[in-house]
C-alpha positions as CSV (number, residue, x, y, z in Angstrom):
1,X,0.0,0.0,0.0
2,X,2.9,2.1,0.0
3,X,6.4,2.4,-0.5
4,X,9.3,4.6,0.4
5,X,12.4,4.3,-1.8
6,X,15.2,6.4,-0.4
7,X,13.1,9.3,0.9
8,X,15.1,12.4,1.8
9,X,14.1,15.5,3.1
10,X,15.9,18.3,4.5
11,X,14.9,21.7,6.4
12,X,17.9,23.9,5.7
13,X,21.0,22.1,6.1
14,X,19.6,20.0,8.5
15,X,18.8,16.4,6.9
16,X,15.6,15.2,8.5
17,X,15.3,12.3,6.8
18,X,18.0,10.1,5.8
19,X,17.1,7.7,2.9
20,X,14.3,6.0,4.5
21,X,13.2,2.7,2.4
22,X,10.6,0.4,3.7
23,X,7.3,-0.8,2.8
24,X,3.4,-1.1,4.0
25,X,1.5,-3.8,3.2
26,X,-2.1,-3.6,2.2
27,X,-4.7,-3.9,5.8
28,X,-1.1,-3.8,7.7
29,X,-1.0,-1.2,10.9
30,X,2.9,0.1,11.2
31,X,3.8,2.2,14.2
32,X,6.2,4.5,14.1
33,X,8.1,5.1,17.5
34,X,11.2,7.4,18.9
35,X,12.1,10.3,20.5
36,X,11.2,13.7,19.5
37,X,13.3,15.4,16.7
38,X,13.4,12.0,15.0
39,X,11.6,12.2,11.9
40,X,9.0,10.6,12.5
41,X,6.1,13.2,12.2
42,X,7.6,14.7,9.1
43,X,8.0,10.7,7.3
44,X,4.2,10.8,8.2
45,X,3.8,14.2,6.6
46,X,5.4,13.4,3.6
47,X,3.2,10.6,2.1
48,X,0.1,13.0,1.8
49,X,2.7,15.9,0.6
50,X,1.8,18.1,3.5
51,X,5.9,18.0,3.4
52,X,7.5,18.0,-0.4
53,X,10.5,15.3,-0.6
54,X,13.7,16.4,-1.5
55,X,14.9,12.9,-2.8
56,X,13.9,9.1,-3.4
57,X,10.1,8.6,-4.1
58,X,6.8,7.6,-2.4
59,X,4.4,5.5,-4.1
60,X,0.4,4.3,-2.2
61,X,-1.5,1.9,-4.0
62,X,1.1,1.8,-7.3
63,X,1.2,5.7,-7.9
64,X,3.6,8.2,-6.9
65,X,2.3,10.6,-4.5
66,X,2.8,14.4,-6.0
67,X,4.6,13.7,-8.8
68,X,4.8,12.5,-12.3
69,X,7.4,10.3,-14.3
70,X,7.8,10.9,-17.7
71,X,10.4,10.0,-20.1
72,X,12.5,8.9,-16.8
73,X,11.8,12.7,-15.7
74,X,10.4,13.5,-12.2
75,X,7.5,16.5,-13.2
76,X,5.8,17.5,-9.5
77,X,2.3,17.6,-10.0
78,X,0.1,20.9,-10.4
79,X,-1.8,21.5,-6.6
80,X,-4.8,20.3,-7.7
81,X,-3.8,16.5,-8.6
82,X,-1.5,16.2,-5.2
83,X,-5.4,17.5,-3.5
84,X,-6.7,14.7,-5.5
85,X,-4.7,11.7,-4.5
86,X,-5.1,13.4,-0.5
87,X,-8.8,12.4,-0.7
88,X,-8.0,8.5,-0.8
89,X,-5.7,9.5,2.0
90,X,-7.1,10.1,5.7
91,X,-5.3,11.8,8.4
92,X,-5.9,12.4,11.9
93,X,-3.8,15.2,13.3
94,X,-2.4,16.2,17.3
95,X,-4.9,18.8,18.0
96,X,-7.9,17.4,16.0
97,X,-8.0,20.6,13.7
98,X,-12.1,20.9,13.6
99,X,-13.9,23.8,12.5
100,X,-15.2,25.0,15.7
101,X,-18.1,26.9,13.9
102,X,-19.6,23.7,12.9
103,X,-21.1,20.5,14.7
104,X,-20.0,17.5,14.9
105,X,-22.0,16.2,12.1
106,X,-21.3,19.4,10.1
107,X,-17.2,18.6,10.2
108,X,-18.0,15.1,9.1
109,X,-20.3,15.7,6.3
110,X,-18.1,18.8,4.7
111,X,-15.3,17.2,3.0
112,X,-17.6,14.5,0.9
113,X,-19.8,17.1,-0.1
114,X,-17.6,19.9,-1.2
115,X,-14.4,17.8,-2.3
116,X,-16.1,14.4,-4.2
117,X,-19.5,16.4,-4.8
118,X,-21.3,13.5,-3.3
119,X,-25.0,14.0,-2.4
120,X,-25.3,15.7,1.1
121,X,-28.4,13.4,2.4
122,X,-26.2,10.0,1.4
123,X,-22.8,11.8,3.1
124,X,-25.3,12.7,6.2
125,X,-26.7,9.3,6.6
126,X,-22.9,7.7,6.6
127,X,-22.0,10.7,8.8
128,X,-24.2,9.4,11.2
129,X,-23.3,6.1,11.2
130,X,-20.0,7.1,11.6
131,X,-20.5,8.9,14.3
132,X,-22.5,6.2,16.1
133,X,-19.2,3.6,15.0
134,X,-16.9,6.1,17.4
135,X,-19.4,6.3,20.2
136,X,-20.9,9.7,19.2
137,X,-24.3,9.2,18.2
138,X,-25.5,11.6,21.1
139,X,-23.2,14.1,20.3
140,X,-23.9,14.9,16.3
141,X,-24.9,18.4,17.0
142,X,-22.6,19.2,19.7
143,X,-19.8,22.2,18.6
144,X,-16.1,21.2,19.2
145,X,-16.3,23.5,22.3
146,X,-19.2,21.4,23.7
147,X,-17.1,18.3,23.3
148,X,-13.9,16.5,25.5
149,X,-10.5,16.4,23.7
150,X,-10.7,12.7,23.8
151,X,-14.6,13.0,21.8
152,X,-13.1,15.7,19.8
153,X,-10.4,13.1,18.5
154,X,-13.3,10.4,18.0
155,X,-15.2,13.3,15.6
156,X,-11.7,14.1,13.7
157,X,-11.7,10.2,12.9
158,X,-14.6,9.7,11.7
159,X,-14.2,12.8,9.6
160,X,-11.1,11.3,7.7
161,X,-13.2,8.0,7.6
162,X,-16.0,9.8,5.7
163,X,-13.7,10.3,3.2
164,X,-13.6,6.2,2.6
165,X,-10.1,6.8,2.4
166,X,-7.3,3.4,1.3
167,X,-5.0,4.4,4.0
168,X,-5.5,6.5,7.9
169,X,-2.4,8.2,9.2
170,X,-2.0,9.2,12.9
171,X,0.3,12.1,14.1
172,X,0.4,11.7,17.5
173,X,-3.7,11.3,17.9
174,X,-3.6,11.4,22.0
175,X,-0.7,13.6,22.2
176,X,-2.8,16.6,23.3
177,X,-5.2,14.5,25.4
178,X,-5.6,14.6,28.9
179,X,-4.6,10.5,30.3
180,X,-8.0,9.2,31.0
181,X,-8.8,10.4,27.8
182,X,-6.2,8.6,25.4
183,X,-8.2,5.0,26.0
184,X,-11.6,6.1,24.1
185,X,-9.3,6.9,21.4
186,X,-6.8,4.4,21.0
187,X,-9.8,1.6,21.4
188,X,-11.6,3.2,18.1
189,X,-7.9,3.1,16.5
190,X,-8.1,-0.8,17.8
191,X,-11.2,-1.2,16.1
192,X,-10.2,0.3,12.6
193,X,-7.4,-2.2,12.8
194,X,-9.2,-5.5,13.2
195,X,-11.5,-4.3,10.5
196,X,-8.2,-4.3,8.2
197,X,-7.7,-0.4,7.8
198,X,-4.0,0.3,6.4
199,X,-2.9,2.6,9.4
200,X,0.5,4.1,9.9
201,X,0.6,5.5,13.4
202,X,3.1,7.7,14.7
203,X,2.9,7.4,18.8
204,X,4.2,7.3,21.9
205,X,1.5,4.9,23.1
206,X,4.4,1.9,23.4
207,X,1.2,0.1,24.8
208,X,-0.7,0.3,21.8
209,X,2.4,-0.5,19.5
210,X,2.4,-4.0,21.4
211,X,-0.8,-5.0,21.3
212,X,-2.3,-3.5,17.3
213,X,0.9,-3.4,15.6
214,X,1.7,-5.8,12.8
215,X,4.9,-4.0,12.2
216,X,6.8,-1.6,14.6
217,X,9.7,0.5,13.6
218,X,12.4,2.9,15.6
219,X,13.3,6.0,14.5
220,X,16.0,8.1,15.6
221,X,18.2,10.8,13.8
222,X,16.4,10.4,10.7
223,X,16.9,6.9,9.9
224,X,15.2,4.1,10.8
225,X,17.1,1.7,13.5
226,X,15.0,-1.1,13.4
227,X,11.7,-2.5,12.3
228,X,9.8,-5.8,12.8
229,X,7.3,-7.4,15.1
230,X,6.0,-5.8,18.3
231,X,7.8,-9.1,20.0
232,X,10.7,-8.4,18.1
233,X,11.4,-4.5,18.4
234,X,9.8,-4.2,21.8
235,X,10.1,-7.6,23.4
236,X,13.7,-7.6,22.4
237,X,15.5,-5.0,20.8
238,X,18.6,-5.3,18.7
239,X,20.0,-2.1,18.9
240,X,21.9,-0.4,22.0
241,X,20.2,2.8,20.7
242,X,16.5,1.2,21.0
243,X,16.9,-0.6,24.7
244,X,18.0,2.6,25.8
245,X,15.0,4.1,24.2
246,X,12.7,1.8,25.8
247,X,14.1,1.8,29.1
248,X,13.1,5.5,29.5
249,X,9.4,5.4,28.5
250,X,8.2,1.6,29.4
């Protein structure tokens, strides 16, 4: 489902990512753990092009993401196309990012309706289900004020998932929640997964990584350390760099 291939990108002079190559298999959940300053956000970043690549490629589902090949030439794609292949993409951001004017329902139903044109009583009645499926269905015309951060998150899902997107991303979804908030969350994440959504998760919820994970992979300085099973990368690391890691946050 996707593919990096040497993926570079820089801010400056400084190298944030370091020719990162590794793969996603279709229905697979990757989690993405390390300290801060890693990479890890902006590797997430980069396959919807919120972040432009400076080197290698991305490819989800068989395409390149934001640019064209022809003739063996790299040509980045005009704003609207890179818009285009963002719709099959869903992303749930740190601090949820609704549109505080509208209600729950509202933030769900926008993007279907004014991005794929789709008819606003279908995209209501899957709005609704939706928000039923993340344990909202008493909150649909509730504003994001009126709402918890961890219920806020649970509308931001279902938002991306109103999209019927190929592929969810998470940048650090419970970051910003309070503690007794993160559960709600992570268990509609936990859900998504054993229906076989593609999800690459960027956390700190080591817990999490253990128990959903298919594949878990350290990042540090750019680079990825080491990847594999939750048993494996977790259970018993191979690299000095990832025990000491571990041994700070477990």
């Amino acid at each position: 489902m996707v593919s990096f291939s040497k993926v570079r990108k820089y801010f400056g002079d400084n190298e944030v990512l370091k020719s990162i190559t590794f793969d996603v298999a279709p229905r697979e959940v990757l989690c993405i753990i390390g300290p801060s300053g890693s990479g890890k956000s902006t590797l997430l970043r980069c396959i919807n092009q919120l972040e432009r690549i400076d080197g290698g490629r991305i490819d989800v589902d068989g395409a390149m993401v934001g640019y064209t090949e022809h003739s063996g030439r790299l040509h980045e794609m005009h704003p609207r196309q890179i818009s285009r292949q963002r719709t099959d993409i869903g992303m749930v951001f740190q601090n949820f990012n609704l549109f505080p004017h509208m209600t729950a329902l509202q933030n769900v139903c926008v993007s279907p309706v004014k991005v794929r044109r789709e008819r606003k009583a279908e995209v209501r009645e899957r709005a609704e289900q939706l928000l039923r499926r993340v344990g909202l269905g008493d909150r649909m015309n509730h504003y994001p004020r009126q709402l918890s951060g961890g219920q806020q998150q649970r509308v931001a899902i279902a938002r991306a998932l109103a999209m019927k997107p190929q592929l969810m991303l998470f940048d650090e979804p419970t970051s910003a929640l309070d503690p007794e908030l993160v559960g709600e969350v992570l268990d509609v994440m936990k859900d998504l997964a054993a229906e076989g959504m593609t999800m690459v998760v960027v956390t700190h919820e080591i817990g999490f990584a253990r128990e959903v994970a298919d594949t878990v992979a350290f990042m540090d300085g750019g680079v990825v350390v080491e990847s594999g099973p939750p048993a494996q990368v977790i259970g018993d690391p191979q690299h000095q760099r990832t025990r000491d890691f571990l041994s700070k946050v477990l």
